[in-house]
C-alpha positions as CSV (number, residue, x, y, z in Angstrom):
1,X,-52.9,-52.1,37.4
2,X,-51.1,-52.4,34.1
3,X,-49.2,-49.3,33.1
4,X,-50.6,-47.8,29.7
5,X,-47.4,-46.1,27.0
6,X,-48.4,-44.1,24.3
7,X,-46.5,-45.1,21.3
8,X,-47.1,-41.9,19.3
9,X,-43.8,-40.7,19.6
10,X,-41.9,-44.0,18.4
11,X,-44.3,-44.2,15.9
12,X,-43.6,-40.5,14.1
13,X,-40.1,-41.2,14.7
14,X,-40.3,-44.3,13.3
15,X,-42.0,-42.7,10.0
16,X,-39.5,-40.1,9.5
17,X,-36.9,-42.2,10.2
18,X,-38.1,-45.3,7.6
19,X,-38.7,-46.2,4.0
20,X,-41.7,-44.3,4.0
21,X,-39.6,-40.7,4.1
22,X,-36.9,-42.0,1.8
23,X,-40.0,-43.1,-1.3
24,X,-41.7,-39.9,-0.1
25,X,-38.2,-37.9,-1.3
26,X,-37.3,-39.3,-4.1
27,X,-41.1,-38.9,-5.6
28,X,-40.5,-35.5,-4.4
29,X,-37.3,-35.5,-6.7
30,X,-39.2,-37.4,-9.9
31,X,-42.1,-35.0,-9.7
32,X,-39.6,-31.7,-9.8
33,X,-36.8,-33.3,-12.0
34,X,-40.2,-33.5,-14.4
35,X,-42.0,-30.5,-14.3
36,X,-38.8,-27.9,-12.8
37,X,-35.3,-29.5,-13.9
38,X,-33.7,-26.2,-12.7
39,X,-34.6,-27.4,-9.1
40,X,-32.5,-30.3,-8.6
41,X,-29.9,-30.0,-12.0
42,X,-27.3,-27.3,-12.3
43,X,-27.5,-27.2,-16.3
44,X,-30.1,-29.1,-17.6
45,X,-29.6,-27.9,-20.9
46,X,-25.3,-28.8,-20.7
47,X,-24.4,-30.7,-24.4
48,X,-22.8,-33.9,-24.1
49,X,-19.9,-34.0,-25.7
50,X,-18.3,-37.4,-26.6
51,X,-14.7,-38.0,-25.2
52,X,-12.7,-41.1,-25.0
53,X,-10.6,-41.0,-22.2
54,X,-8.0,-42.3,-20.8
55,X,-7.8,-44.9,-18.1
56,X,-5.9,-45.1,-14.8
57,X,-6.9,-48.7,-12.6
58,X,-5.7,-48.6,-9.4
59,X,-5.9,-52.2,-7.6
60,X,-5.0,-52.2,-3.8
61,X,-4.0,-55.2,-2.7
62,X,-2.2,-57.2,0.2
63,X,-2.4,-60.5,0.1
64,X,-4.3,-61.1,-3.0
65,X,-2.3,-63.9,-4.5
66,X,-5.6,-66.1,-4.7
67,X,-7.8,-63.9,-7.2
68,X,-5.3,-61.4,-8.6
69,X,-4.7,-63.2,-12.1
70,X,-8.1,-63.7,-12.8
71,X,-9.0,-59.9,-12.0
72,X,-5.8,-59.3,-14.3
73,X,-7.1,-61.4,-16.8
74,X,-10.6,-59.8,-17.2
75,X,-9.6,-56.7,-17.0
76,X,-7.4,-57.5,-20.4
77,X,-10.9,-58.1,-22.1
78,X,-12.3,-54.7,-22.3
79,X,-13.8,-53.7,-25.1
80,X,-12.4,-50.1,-24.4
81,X,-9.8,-48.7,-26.5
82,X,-6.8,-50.9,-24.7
83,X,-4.3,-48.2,-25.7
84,X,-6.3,-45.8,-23.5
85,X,-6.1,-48.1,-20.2
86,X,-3.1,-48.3,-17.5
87,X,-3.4,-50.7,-14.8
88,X,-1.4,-50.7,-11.7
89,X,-1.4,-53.4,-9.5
90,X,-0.8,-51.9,-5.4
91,X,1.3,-54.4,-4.1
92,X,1.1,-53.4,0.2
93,X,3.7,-55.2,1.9
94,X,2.0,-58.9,1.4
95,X,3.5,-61.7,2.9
96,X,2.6,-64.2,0.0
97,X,3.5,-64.3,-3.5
98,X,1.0,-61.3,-4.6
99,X,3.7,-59.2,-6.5
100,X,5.2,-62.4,-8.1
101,X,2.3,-63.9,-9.6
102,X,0.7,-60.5,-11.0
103,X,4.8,-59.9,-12.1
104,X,4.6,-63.3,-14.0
105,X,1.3,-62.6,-15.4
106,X,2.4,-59.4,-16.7
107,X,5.8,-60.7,-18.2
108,X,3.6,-63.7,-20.2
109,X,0.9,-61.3,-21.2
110,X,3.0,-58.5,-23.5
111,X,1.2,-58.5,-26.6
112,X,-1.7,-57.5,-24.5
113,X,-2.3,-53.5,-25.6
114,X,-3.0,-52.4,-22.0
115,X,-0.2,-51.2,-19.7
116,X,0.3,-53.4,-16.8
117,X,2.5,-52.4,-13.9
118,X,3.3,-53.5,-10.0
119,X,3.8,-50.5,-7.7
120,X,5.6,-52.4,-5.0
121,X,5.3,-50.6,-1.6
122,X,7.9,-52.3,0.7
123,X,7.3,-53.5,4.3
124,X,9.9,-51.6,5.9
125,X,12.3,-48.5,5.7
126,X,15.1,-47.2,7.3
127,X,14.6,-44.1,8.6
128,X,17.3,-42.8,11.0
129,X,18.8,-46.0,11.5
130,X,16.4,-47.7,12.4
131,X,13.3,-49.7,10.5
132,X,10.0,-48.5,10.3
133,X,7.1,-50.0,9.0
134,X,6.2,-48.6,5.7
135,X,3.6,-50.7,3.8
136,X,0.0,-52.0,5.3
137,X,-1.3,-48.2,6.7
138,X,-4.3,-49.2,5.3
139,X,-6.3,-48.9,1.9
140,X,-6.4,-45.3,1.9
141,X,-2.1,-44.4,2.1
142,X,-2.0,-46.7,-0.6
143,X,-4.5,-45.4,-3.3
144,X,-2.8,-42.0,-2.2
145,X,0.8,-43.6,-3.1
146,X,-0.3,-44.9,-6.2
147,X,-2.0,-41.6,-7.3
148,X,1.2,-39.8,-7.1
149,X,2.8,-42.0,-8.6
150,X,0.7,-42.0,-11.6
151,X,0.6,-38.0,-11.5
152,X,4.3,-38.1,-11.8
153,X,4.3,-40.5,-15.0
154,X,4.9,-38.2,-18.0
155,X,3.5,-40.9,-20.5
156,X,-0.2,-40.6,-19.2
157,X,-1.5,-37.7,-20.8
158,X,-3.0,-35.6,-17.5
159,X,-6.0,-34.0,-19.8
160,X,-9.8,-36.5,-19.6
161,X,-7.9,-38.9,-17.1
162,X,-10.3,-40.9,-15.3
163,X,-8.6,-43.0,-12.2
164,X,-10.4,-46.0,-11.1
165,X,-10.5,-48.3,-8.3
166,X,-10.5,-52.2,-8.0
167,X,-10.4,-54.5,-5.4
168,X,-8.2,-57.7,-5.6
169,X,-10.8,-60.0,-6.5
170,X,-13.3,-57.8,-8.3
171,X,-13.6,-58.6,-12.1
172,X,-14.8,-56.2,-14.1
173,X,-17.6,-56.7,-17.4
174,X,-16.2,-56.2,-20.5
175,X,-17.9,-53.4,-21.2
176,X,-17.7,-52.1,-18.4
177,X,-15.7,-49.0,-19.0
178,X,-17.0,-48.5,-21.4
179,X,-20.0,-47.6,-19.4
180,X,-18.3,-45.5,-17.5
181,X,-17.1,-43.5,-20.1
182,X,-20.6,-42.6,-21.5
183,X,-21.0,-41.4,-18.1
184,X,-18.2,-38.8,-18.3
185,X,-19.7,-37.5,-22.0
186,X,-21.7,-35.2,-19.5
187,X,-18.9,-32.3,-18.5
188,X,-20.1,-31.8,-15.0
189,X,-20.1,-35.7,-13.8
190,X,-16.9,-36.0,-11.7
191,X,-17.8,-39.9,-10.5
192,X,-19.3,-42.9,-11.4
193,X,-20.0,-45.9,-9.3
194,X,-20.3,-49.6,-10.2
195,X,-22.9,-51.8,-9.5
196,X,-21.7,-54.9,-7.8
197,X,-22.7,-58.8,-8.0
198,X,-21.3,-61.9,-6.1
199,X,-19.7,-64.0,-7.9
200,X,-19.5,-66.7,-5.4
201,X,-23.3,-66.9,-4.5
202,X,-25.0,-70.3,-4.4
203,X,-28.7,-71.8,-5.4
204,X,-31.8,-70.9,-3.3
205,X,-31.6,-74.7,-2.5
206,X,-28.4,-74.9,-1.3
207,X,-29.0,-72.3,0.7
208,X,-32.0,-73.6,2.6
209,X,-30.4,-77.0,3.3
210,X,-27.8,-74.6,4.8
211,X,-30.4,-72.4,6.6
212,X,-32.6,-75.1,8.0
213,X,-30.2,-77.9,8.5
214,X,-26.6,-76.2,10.1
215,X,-28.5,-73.1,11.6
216,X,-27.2,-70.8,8.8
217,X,-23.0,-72.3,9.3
218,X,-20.9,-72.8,6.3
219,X,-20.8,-76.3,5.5
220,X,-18.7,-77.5,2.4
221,X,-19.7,-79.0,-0.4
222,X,-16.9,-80.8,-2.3
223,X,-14.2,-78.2,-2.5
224,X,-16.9,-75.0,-2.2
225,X,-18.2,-73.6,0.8
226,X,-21.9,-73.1,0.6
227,X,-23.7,-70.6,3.0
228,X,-26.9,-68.5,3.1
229,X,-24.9,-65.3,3.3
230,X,-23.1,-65.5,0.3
231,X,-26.5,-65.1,-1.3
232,X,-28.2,-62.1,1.0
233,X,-25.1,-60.2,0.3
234,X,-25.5,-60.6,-3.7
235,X,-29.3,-59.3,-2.8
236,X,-28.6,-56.6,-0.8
237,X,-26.1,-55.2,-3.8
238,X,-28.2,-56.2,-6.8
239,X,-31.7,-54.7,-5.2
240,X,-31.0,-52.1,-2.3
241,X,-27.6,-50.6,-3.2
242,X,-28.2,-50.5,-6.7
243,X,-31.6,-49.3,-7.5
244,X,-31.6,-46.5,-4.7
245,X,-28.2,-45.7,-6.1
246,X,-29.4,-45.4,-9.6
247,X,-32.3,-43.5,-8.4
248,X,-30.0,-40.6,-6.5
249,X,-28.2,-40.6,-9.5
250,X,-30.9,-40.1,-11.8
251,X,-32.8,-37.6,-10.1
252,X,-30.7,-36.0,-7.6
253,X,-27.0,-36.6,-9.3
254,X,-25.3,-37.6,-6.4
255,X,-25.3,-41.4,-6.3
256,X,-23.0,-42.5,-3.2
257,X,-19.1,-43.9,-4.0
258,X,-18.6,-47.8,-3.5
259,X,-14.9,-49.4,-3.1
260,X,-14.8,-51.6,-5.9
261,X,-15.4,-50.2,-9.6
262,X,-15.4,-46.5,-8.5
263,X,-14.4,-44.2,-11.4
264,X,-12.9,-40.5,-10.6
265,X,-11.8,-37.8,-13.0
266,X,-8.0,-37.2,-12.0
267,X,-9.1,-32.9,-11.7
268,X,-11.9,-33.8,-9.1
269,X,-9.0,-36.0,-7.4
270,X,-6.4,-32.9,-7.7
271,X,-9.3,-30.3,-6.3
272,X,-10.0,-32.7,-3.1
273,X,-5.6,-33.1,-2.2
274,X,-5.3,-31.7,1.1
275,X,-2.3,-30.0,2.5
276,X,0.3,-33.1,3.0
277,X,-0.9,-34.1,-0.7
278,X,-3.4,-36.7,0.1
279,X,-6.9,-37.4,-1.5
280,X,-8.3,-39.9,0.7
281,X,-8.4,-39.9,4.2
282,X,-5.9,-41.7,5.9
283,X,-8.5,-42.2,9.1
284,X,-11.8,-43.1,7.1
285,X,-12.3,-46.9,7.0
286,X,-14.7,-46.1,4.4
287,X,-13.0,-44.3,2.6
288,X,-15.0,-44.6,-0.8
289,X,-18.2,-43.1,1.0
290,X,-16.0,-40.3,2.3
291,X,-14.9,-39.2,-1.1
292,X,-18.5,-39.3,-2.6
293,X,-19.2,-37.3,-0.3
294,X,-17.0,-34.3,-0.7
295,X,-16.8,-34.7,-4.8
296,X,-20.5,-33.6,-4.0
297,X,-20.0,-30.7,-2.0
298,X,-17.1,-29.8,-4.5
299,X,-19.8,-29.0,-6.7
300,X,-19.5,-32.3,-9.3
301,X,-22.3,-34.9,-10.1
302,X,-21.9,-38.3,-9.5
303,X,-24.2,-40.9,-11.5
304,X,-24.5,-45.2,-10.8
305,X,-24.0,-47.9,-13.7
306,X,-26.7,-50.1,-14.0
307,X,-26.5,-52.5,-16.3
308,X,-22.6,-53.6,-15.7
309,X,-21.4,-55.2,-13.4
310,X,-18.1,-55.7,-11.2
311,X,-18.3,-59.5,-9.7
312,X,-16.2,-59.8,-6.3
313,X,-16.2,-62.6,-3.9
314,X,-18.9,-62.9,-1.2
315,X,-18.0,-64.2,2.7
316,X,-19.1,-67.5,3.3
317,X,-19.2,-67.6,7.5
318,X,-20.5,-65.2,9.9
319,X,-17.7,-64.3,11.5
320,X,-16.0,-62.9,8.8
321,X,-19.0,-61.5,7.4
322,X,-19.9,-59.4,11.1
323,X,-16.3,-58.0,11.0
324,X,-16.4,-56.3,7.2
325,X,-19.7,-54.9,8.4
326,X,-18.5,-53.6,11.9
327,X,-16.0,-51.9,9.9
328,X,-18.5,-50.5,7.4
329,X,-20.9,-49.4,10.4
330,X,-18.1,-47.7,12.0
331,X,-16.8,-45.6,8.8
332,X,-20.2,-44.4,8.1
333,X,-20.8,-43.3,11.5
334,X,-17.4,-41.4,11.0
335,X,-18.5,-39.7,8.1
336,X,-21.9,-39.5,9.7
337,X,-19.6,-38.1,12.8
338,X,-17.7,-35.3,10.5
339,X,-20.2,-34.2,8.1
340,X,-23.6,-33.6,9.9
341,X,-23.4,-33.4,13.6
342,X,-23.5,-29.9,15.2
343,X,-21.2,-27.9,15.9
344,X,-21.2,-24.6,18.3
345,X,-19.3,-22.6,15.5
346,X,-22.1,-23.4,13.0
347,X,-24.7,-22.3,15.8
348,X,-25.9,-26.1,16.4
349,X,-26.7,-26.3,12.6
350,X,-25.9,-29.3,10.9
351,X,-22.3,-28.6,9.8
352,X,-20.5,-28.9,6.7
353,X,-23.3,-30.4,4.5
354,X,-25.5,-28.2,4.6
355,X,-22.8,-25.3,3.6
356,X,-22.8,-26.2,0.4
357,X,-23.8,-24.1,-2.5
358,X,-23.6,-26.4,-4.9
359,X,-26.9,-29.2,-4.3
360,X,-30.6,-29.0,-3.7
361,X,-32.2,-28.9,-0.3
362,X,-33.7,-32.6,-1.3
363,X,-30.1,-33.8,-1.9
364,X,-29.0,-32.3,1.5
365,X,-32.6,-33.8,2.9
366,X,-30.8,-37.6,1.1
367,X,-28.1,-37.7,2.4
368,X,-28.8,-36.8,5.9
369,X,-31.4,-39.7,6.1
370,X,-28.5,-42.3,4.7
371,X,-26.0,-41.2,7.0
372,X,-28.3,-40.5,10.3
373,X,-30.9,-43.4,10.2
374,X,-28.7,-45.9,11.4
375,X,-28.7,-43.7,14.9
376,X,-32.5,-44.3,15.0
377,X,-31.8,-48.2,14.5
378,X,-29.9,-48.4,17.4
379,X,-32.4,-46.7,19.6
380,X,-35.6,-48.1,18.1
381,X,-34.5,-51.9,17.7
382,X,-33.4,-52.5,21.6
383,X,-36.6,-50.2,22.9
384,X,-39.1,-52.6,20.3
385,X,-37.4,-55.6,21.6
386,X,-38.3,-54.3,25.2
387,X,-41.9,-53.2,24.2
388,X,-42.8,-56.4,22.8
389,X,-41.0,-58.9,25.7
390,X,-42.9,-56.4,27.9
391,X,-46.0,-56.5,25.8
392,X,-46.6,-60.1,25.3
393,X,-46.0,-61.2,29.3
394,X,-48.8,-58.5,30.4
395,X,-46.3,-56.0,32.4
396,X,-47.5,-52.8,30.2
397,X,-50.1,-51.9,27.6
398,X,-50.1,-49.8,24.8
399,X,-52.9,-46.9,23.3
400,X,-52.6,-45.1,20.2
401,X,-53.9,-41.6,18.4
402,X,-52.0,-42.4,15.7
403,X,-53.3,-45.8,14.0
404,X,-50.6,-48.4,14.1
405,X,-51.4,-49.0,10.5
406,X,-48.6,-46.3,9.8
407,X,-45.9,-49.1,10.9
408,X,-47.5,-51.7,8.7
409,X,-47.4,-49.1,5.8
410,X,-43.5,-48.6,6.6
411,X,-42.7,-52.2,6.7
412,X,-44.9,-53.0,3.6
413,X,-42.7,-50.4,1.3
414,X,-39.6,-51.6,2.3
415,X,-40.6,-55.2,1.8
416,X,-42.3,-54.4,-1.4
417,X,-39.3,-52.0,-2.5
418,X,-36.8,-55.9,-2.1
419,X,-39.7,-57.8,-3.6
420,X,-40.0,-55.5,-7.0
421,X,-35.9,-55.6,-7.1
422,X,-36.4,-59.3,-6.8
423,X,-38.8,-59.7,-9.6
424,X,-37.5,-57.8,-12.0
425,X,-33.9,-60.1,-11.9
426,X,-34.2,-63.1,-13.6
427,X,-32.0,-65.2,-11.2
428,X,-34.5,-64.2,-8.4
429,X,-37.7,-64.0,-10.0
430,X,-39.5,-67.3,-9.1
431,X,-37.9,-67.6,-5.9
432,X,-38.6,-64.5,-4.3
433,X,-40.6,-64.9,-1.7
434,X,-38.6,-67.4,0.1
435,X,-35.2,-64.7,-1.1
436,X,-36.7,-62.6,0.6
437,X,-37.3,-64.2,3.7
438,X,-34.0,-65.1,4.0
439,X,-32.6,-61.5,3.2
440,X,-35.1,-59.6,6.2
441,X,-33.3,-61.8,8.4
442,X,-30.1,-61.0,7.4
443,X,-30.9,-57.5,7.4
444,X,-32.2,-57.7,11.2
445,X,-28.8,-59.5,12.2
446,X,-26.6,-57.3,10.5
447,X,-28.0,-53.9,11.6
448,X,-27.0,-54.4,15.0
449,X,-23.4,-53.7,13.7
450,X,-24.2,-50.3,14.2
451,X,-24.2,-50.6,17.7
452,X,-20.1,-51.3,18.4
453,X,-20.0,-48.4,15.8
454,X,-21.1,-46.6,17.8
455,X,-19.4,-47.0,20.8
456,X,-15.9,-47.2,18.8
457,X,-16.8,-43.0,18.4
458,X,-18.2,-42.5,21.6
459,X,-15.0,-43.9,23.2
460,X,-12.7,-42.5,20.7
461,X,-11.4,-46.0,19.4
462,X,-8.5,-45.5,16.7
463,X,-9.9,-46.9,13.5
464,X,-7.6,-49.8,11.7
465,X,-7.9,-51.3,8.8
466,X,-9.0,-55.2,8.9
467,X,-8.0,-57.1,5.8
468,X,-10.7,-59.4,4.4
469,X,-9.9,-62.8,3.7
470,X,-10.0,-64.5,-0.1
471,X,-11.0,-67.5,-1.1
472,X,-8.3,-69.4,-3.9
473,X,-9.9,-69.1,-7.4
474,X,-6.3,-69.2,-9.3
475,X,-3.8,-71.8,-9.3
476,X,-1.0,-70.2,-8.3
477,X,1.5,-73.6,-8.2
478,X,1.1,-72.8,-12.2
479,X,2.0,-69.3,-11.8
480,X,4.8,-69.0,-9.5
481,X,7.7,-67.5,-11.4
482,X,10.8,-69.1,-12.8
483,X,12.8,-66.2,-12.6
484,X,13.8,-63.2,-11.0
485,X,11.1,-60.7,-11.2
486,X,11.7,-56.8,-11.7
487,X,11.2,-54.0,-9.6
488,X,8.3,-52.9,-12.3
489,X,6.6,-55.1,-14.9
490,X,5.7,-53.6,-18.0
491,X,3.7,-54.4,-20.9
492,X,5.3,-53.7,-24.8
493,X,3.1,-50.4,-24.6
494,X,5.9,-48.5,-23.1
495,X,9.6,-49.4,-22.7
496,X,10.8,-50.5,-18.8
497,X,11.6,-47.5,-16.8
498,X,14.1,-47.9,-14.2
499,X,12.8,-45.7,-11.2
500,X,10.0,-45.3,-9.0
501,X,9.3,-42.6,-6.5
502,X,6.5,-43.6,-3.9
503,X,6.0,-40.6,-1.7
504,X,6.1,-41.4,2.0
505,X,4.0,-39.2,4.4
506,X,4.8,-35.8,5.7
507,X,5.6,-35.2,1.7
508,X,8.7,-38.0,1.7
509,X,9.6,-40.1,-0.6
510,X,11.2,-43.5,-1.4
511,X,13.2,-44.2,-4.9
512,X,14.0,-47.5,-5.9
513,X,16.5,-48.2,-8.4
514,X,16.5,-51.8,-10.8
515,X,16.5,-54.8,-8.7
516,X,18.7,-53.0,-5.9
517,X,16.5,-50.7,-3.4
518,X,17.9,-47.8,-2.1
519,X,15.7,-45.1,0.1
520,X,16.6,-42.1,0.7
521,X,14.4,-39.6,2.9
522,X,13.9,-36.1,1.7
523,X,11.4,-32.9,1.8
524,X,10.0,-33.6,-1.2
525,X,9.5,-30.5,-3.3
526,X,6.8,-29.7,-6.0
527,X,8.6,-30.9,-9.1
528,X,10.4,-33.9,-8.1
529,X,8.9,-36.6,-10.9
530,X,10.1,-39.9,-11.9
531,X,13.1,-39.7,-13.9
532,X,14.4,-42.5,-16.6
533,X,18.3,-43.9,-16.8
């Protein structure tokens, strides 16, 4: 006698848990956004006033002496006011020539009108006789570095600053900031997120040769690798990220953070320091989620660009690839982790989130479902798997009250949600169906990432930062420097200062002076600021 399992249960769970909800909410948000603005947007009626303001890029990097002039380069082709645009280059305690090359660059680009600068954050200290590793404490202790840095710099007026954030090899439109800044016209927008595109994606053909005839391995052609994932991962930006993105910042004005090409007013940044004086969290491996997250609850909108983008380099082989996302899956289960499960002080109520005063129930509702559906994957993908091995050798059967034409619905929006995103891009639009093929696969393999996540929090792992690798765009044999670089590069915008204060943690700091470094390790007090020979 066969066993018979009702499926009901997986099937509502599977309903609340899928597509379906997420459409169902954000119709939800179209249909009151329409008829009640009130409901989902604090001042409706708020006048945008038109402010051009200034421009703060912050660009972590260790190790980026493959990509970092040509992100230098097109960032010196905005078509923003160029006298209204700093950019500091991060340089983490790399081993190769990172600091040199962007210190070159800088010293044969000084007519350029934008100020270029290298915040050097050295490898080691000595602290108490003896050396201690300074530099590589992940992406996080640097931004936070950086930004207090750029606080203390009296020539960047404080007033409509917006800081933003750049990977290594991310290279930005033209226009990109400009963008942005239309953004910020409404008073109440604190953040503004980038859409992103890979630059390093290859043709549909090239891709099936790949797919069909190296079982989806990189395999080189010429000097250029060419893989299937490179692809998927341009997809799963241009469609997914970026249209649901734009959507929850259209209608409920809290579009999520990404790494590269986030924009932040400087006040929301001052609002979210903490105690010690930081503004990202040292802990969170994703670290741009984590801040989208609380500029929210702080009360500020956050809105996505659509039509500019920020092009950064795709990874070509799987292994790379199922590291960044292991990492990603673990940092949103550890916001997941600190911003919704319960707590006994909040009486088992979701905690934190749903405190707020500041957003609509469907916002709460949103953001929930983003961070908490990937618990559901976890449990529904292995117990499918079962069902169907069990299934299909004739061990159990299967009855429903609830017709199984509910799945099929699920599974047809979020196929049909890809396909639209595919059609409506002209790169994609005559090859979607076999796109898309390729990117549900991708998506199955990928989602299993969550699983390690997972068990990382369960067994109280301790997060680290893994660096992801580049792929050499610039020549750097033409680059490396003939002389001597300094401490700081400068552009003619502003004459060379001669010290640098990089606060340490537990409010310390370092001060380097000229080519010579000297470190000395202090309480640092509120109004210690760079100071000028």
């Amino acid at each position: 006698m066969v066993p018979i399992i009702n499926l009901d249960p997986l099937i509502i769970i599977l309903t609340i848990t899928s597509w379906l909800f997420q459409v169902l909410l954000y119709i939800t948000a179209w249909l009151l956004r329409s008829c009640c603005p009130c409901c989902l947007v604090s001042n409706p009626d708020e006048q945008i006033e038109k402010k051009y303001c200034e421009y703060a890029i912050m660009i972590p990097c260790l190790n980026e002496e493959r990509v970092i002039v040509s992100t230098l380069e097109q960032l010196s082709k905005q078509t923003y006011d160029n006298k209204k645009i700093w950019v500091f280059v991060i340089d983490d305690g790399s081993d190769d020539k990172t600091k040199e090359v962007a210190e070159e660059w800088i010293n044969t680009n000084q007519n350029n009108k934008i100020h270029f600068e290298v915040f050097s954050i050295p490898q080691f200290i000595e602290k108490n006789g003896k050396q201690v590793k300074f530099a590589r404490q992940g992406k996080s202790i640097a931004l936070n570095r950086c930004l207090k840095h750029i606080s203390q710099y009296e020539e960047i007026p404080k007033n409509d600053l917006i800081i933003g954030i750049v990977d290594g090899d991310g290279k930005l439109d033209t226009d990109i900031i400009e963008e942005a800044n239309r953004k910020f016209w409404i008073p109440n927008v604190g953040a503004v997120n980038s859409s992103i595109r890979i630059r390093n994606r290859h043709s549909l053909w090239n891709n099936m040769i790949t797919f069909f005839g190296n079982c989806m391995c990189t395999v080189k052609k010429g000097t250029k690798k060419i893989s299937i994932w490179t692809m998927c991962q341009d997809i799963e930006f241009l469609v997914i990220a970026r249209f649901t993105n734009f959507i929850r910042g259209r209608f409920l004005e809290n579009a999520f953070m990404g790494g590269n090409g986030q924009f932040m007013r400087y006040e929301v940044l001052e609002q979210l320091e903490d105690e010690d004086g930081f503004v990202w969290s040292s802990d969170a491996l994703t670290e741009d989620m984590d801040i989208g997250i609380r500029t929210w609850m702080k009360g500020w909108k956050s809105q996505q660009i659509f039509s500019s983008f920020v092009r950064q380099q795709g990874l070509n082989d799987i292994q790379s690839l199922w590291g960044q996302r292991k990492r990603w899956a673990w940092g949103t289960v550890q916001v997941f982790v600190k911003y919704c499960l319960p707590s006994i002080e909040c009486y088992m109520l979701p905690r934190i989130l749903w405190k707020t005063k500041y957003a609509s129930i469907i916002s709460k509702l949103d953001t929930m479902f983003i961070l908490s559906n990937s618990f559901f994957w976890i449990i529904l993908m292995p117990l499918t798997f079962i069902f169907t091995l069990l299934y299909v050798f004739g061990t159990i059967g299967f009855t429903f009250s609830i017709s199984p034409l509910l799945l099929w619905l699920n599974g047809t929006i979020w196929l049909l949600f890809v396909l639209i995103g595919l059609l409506f891009t002209n790169e994609y639009r005559w090859k979607a169906i076999p796109s898309l093929f390729f990117y549900f696969i991708y998506v199955f393999i990928f989602a299993f990432a969550f699983i390690p996540a997972y068990w990382n929090i369960i067994t109280c792992k301790e997060a680290k930062w893994a660096k992801t690798a580049r792929e050499a765009e610039d020549d750097i044999s033409k680059i490396i420097p003939t002389k001597q670089p300094s401490i700081l590069s400068h552009s003619t915008k502003s004459p060379p200062r001669s010290t640098q204060i990089m606060p340490l943690p537990q409010k310390k700091h370092l001060i380097i002076i000229n080519d010579e470094t000297r470190v000395i390790i202090t309480e640092q007090s509120n109004s210690t600021s760079p100071t000028k020979n």
